[in-house]
C-alpha positions in Angstrom: 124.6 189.8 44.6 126.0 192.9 45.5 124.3 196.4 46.6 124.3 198.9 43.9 124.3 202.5 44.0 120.8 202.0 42.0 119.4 200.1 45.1 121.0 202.3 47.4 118.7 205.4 45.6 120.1 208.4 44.8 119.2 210.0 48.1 122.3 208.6 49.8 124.4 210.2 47.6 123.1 213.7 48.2 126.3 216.2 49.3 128.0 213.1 50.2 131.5 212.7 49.4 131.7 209.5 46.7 135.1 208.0 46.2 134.6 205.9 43.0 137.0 203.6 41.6 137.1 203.8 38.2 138.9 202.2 35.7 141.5 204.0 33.0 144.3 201.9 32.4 143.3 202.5 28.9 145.8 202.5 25.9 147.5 205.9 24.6 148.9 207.7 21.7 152.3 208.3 22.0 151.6 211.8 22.8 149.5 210.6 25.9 145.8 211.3 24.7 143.5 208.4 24.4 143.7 205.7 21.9 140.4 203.8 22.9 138.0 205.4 25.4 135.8 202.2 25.8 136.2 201.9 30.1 135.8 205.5 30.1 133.2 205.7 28.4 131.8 202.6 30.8 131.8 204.6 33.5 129.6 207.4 32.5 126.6 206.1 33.8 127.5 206.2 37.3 129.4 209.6 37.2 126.6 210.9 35.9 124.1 209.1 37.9 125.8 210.3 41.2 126.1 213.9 39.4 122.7 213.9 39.1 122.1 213.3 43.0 124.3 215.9 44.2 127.2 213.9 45.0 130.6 215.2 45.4 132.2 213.1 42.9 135.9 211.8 43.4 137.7 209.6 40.8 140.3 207.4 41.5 142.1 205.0 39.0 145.7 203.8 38.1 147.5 203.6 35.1 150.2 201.5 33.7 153.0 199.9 35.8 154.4 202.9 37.3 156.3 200.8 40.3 155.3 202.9 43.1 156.8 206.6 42.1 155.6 209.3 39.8 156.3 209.6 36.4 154.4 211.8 34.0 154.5 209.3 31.1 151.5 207.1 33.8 150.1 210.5 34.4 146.0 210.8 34.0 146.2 214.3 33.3 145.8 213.4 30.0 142.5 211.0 30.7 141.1 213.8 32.5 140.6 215.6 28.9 139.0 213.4 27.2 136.8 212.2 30.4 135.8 216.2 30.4 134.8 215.8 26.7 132.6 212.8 27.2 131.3 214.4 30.6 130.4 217.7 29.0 128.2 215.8 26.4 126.7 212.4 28.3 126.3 214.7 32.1 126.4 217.8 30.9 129.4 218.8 33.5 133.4 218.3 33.6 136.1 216.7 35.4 138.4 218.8 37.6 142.0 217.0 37.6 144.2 216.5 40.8 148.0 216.2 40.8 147.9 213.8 43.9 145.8 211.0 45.1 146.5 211.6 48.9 147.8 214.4 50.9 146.9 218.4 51.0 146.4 218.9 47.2 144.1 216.4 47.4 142.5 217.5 50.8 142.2 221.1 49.8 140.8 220.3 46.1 138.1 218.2 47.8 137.3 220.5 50.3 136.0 223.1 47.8 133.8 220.9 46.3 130.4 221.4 45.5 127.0 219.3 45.3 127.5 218.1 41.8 131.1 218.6 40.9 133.8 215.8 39.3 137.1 215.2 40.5 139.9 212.7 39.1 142.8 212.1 41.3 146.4 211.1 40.0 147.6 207.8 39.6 147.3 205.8 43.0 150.3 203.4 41.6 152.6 206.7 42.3 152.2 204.7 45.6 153.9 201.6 46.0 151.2 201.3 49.0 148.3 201.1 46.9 149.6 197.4 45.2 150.6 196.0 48.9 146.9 197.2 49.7 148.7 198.9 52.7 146.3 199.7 55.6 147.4 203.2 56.3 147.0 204.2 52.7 143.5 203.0 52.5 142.7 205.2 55.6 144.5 208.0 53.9 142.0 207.5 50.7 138.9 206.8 52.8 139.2 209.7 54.6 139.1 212.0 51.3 135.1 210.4 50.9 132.0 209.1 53.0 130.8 206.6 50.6 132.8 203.9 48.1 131.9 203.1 44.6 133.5 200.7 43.0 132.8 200.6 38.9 136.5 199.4 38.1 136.0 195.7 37.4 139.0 195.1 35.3 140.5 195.9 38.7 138.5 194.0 41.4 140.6 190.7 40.9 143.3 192.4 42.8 143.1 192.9 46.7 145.1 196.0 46.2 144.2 199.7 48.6 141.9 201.2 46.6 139.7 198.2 45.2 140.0 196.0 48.3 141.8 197.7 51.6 139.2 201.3 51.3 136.2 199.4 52.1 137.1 198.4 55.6 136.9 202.0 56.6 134.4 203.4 54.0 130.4 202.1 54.5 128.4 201.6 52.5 130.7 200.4 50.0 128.9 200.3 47.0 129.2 199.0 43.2 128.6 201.3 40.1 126.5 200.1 36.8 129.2 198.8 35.5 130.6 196.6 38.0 126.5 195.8 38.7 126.4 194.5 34.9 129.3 192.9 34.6 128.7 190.9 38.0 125.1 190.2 36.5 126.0 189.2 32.9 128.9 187.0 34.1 127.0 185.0 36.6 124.4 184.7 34.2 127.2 182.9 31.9 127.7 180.2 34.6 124.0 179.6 35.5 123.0 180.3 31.9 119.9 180.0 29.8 120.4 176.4 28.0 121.9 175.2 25.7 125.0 176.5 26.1 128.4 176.7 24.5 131.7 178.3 25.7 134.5 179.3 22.5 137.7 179.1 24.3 140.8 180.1 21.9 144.3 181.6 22.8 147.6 180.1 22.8 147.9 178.2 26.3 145.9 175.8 28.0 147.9 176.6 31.7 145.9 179.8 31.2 142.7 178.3 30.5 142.9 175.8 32.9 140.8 177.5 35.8 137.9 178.0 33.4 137.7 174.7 31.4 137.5 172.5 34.9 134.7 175.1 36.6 132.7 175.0 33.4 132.2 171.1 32.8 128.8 170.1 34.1 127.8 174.1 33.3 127.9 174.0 30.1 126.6 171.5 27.1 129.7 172.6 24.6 133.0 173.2 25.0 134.6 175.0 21.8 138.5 175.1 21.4 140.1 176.3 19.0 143.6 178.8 19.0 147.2 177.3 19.5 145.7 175.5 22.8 144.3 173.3 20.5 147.5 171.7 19.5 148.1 170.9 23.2 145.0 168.4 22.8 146.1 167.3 19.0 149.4 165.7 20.2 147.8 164.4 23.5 145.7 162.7 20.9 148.4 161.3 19.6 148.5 163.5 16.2 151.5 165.3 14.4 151.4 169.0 15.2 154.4 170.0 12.8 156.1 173.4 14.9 152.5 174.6 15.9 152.8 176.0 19.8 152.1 172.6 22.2 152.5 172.8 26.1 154.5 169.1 27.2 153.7 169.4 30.1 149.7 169.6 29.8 149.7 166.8 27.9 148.4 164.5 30.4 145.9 167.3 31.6 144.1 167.3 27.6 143.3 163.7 27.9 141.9 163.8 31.6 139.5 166.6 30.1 138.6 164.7 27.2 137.3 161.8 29.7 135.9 164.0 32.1 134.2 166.3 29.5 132.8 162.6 28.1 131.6 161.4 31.5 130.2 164.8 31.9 128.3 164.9 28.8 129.9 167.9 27.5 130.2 167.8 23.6 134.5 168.5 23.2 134.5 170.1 19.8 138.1 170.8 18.4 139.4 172.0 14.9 139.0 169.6 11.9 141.2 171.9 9.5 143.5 174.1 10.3 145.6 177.5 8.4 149.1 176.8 8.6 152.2 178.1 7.7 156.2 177.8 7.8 156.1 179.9 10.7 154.8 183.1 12.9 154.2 185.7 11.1 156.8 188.4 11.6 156.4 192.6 11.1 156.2 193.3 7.3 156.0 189.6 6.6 154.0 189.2 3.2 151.2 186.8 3.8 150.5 184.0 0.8 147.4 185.4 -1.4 145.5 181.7 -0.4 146.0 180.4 3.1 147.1 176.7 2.8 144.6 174.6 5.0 145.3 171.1 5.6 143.1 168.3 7.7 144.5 168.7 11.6 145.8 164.6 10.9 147.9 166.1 8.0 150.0 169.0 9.4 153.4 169.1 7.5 156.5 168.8 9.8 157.4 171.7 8.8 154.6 174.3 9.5 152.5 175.4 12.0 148.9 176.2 12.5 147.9 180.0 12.7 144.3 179.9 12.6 141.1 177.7 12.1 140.4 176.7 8.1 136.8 176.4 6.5 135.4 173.4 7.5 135.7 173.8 11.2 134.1 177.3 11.0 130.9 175.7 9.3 130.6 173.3 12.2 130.8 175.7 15.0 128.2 177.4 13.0 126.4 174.4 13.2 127.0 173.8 16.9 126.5 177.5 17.7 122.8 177.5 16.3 121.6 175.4 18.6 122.9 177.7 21.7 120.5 180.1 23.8 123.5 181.0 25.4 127.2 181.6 23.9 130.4 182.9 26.0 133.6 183.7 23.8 136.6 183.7 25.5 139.9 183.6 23.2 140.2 184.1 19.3 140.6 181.0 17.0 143.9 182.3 15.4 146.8 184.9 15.2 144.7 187.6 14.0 146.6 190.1 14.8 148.9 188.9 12.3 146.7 188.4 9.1 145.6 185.5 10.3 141.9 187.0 11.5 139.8 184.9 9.7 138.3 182.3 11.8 138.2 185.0 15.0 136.6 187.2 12.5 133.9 185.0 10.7 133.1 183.3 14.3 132.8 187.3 15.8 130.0 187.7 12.5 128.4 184.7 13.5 127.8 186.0 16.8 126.6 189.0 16.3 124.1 187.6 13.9 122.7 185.0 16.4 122.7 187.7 19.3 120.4 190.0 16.7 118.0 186.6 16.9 117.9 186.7 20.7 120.9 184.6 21.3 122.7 185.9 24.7 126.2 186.3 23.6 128.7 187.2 26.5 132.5 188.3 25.4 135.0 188.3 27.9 138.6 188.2 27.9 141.2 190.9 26.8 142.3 189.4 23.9 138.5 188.2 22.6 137.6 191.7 23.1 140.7 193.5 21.1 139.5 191.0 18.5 136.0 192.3 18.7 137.4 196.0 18.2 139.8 194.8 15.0 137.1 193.4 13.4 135.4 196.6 13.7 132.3 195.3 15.3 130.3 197.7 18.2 130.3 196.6 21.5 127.0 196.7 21.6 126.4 194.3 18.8 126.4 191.8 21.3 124.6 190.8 25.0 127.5 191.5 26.6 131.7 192.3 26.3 133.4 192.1 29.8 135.8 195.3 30.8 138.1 192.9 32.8 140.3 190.4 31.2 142.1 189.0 33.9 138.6 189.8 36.1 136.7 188.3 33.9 139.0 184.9 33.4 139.4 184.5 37.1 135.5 184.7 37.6 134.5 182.5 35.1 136.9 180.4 36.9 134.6 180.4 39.6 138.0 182.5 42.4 136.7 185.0 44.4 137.5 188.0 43.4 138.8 190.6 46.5 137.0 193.7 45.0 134.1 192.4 45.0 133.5 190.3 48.3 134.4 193.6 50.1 131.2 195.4 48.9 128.5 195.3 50.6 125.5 192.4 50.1 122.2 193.2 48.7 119.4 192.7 50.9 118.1 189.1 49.7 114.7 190.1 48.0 117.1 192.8 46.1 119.0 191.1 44.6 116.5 189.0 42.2 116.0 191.2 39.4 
């Protein structure tokens, strides 16, 4: 485990200079204020932890793809607003914004902090230096502060400046609640509580490749559903119709199967399936009955879009005998109108984490599922920040923004 600012106490903070890296990459209005404020609102524990202590608080984050040069539409002036609004009311202070990451501005705004005071700096992707994790701009940001925070974890899977290259010249090097809990909650889903069951979904296997081989022998289910599934249909030897199927895994679907069976890993895929003549397009008009058919009597000319009946009653079944359930990847297009397998298996969830089930959601598009079904957060054990982050450490990688923190002294970290 890693050190926390929590374990640290908050005497080290005290008129220290704290550069924390937050992440809010987080989706916008058109007119630049914030669509969904769920990471900011994830990292108001630690800003107002390191408030309390008298820290001299300075924010760093980037935003969108801006390759390297400044341009107002990846401005986080606009974040800085509404990270002042939830500030006032969870800390009771504000955020003062920065038009530069590096350099005098940023220099002289720092310099006239006081114990206490919040600072966000602008967009350190205005710097092509901060994605090479260039050496001299990591000096130039860990000279700004005397202690590193890092709280960003949908960030951390990157070894870019200000996640990776900072904390060779910043000590301690420290990680916020959020980073803490998420590096908890996720380990806790590979050493987990048994039974256990992983829901996999999405459209490719190549992407869930990683995760499938490093959870076989971790885990006493494997759930997959989503267009991956079709992948494991026609390596079965079963018509697909035009459902999405990856040729060249093929060969990969039936190794698992053997290996998941020489494992004793229970391989559960759809038995029924919602298909249609194809994707659903904008303003398409969906049929008023989905048409389900058996997965060995898909039409040649349609393709499955989401889970049918039968296989949501026995993932139900399945899923009742879990103490432990990670959901990673929806069971259909529902973004489309086709929701309701993701939606009915997100309901089933929540009501098994309400009878002391640990359920633990990762992955970007499991979580915007989450949010369209208009289910809280905190409905459930845990929802990762980090979709890429949270794929790549279920898959067992490294991730550079983490090993660069600081360890926990052993008899700290078991908690």
């Amino acid at each position: 485990m890693k050190l926390s600012i929590e374990q640290a106490g908050a005497e080290t903070f005290k008129d220290k200079r704290v550069l924390v890296r937050v992440d809010y990459n987080v989706p916008q209005h058109d007119d630049g204020s914030v669509a969904d404020d769920s990471r900011i609102r994830g990292s108001l524990q630690t800003i107002g932890f390191l408030h309390k202590a008298g820290a001299k608080v300075i924010l760093c984050s980037h935003l969108g793809r801006p390759k390297g040069k400044k341009d107002e539409k990846y401005s986080l002036r606009p974040i800085s607003k509404r990270l002042s609004q939830l500030l006032s009311d969870a800390a009771g202070c504000t955020a003062k914004f920065v038009g530069d990451c590096i350099g005098s501005e940023a220099e002289q705004a720092i310099a006239e902090m006081k114990p206490g005071d919040v600072l966000l700096l602008e967009n350190v992707r205005f710097y092509a230096e901060e994605e090479k994790n260039d050496e001299a701009f990591a000096k130039k940001l860990a000279a700004l502060a005397d202690v590193y925070v890092s709280d960003a974890f949908g960030a951390v899977h990157r070894a870019h400046a200000s996640t990776e290259g900072v904390t060779k010249f910043l000590k301690p090097s420290l990680c916020g609640f959020l980073l803490d809990k998420e590096i908890r909650m996720l380990s806790q889903a590979l050493d987990p509580t048994r039974p256990v069951a992983t829901i996999i979904g999405g459209a490719k296997v190549s992407s869930k490749i990683g995760v499938l081989q490093h959870l076989l022998g971790r885990v006493d289910t494997i759930i997959i559903g989503g267009a991956m599934a079709f992948t494991f249909f026609k390596a079965r030897g079963l018509e697909v119709g035009k459902s999405l199927v990856e040729d060249d895994r093929l060969d990969y679907c039936k190794e698992l199967e053997k290996e998941a069976e020489a494992e004793g890993v229970r391989l559960i895929l759809p038995v029924d399936v919602v298909v249609a003549p194809k994707f659903p397009g904008e303003g398409d008009v969906l049929p008023a009955e989905p048409h389900v058919v058996s997965i060995d009597a898909i039409p040649s000319d349609q393709m499955g879009l989401d889970i049918g009946p039968k296989t949501i009653a026995l993932i139900q079944q399945e899923l009742a005998k879990c103490k432990t359930i990670v959901f990673n990847g929806p069971m259909g297009v529902f973004e489309h109108g086709y929701e309701a397998g993701t939606f009915r298996l997100i309901d089933e969830l929540v009501k098994l984490t309400e009878k002391g089930v640990v359920t633990i959601v990762g992955g970007g598009d499991s979580v915007s599922a989450v949010k369209a079904h208009g289910i809280q957060e905190t409905q459930f054990t845990h929802v990762s920040t980090g979709g890429g982050a949270s794929l790549e450490f279920l898959e067992g990688k490294e991730l550079p923004g983490i090993a660069s923190l600081d360890d926990a002294p052993r008899a700290a970290s078991t908690r």
